[in-house]
C-alpha positions as CSV (number, residue, x, y, z in Angstrom):
1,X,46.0,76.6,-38.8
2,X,42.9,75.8,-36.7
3,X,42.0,72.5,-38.9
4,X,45.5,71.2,-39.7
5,X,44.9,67.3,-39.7
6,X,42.3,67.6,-42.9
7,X,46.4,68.3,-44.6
8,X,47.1,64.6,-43.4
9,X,43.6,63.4,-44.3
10,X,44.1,60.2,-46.9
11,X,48.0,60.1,-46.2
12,X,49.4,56.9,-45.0
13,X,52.5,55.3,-43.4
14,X,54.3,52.9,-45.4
15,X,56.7,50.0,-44.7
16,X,60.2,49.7,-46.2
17,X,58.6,47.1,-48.8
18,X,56.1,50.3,-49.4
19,X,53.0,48.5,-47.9
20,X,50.8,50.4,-46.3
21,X,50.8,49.9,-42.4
22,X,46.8,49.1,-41.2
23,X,45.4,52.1,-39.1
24,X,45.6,51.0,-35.8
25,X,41.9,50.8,-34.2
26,X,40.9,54.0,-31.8
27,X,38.1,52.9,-28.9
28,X,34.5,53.1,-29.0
29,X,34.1,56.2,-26.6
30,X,36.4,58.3,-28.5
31,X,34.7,60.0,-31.6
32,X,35.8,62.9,-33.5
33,X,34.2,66.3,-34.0
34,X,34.9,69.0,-36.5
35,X,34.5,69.1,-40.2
36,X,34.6,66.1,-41.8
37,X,35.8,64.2,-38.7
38,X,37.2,60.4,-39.3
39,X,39.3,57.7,-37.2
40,X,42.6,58.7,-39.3
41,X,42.3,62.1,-38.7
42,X,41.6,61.8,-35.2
43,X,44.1,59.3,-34.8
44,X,46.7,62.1,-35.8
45,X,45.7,64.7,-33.5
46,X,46.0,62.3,-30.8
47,X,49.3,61.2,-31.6
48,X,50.3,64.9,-31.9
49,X,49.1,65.9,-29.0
50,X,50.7,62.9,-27.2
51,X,53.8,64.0,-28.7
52,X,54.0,67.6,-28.2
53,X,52.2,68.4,-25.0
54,X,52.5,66.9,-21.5
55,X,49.3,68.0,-20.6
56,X,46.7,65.6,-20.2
57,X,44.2,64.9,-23.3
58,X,40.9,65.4,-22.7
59,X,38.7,66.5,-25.5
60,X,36.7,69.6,-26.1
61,X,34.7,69.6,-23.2
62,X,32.3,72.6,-24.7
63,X,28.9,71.0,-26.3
64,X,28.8,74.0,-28.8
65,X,31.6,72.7,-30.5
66,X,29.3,70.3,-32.0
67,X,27.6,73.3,-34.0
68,X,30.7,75.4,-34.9
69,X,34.1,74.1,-33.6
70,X,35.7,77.1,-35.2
71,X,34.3,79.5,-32.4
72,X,34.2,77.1,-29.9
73,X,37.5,75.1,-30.2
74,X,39.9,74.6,-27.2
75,X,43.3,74.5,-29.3
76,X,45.3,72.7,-27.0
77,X,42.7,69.5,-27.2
78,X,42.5,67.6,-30.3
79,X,39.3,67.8,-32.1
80,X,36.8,65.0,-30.1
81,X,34.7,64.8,-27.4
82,X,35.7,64.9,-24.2
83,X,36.4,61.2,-22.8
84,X,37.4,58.9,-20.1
85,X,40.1,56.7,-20.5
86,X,38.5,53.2,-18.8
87,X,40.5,49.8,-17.7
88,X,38.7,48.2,-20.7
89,X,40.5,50.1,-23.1
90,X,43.6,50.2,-21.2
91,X,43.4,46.0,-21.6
């Protein structure tokens, strides 16, 4: 499925008490592209690809997928723009 993280869109984790667990906060330079694009859902296409690729992440790096991500998407890239990791949000 070429949008699969709108499925997890307004889903969150839970503690044992069931409290929900605070989103943890993405960095400024990485923003989200696609359909209805947020921090949660980018969050979790980050995390999966961390999790199931050891290829680097590095965005979609085509500017047309701005105006239609379902021709232009590079499926092994979560859906954001392409981005540099920098020391400042390493620290």
């Amino acid at each position: 499925q070429l949008f699969w993280e709108k499925r997890l869109q307004g889903l969150s984790a839970s503690d044992v008490s069931e409290q929900i667990i605070k989103s943890m906060e993405l960095p400024k330079g990485l923003q989200g592209v696609g359909p209805g694009s947020n921090d949660d859902t980018l969050l979790s296409a980050v995390a999966s690809a961390l999790h199931t690729s050891s290829a680097p992440i590095t965005g979609q790096h085509s500017p047309a997928v701005e105006k239609n991500p379902a021709v232009w998407l590079n499926t092994s890239q979560p859906l954001c723009r392409a981005f540099i990791v920098t020391d400042d949000d390493i620290r």
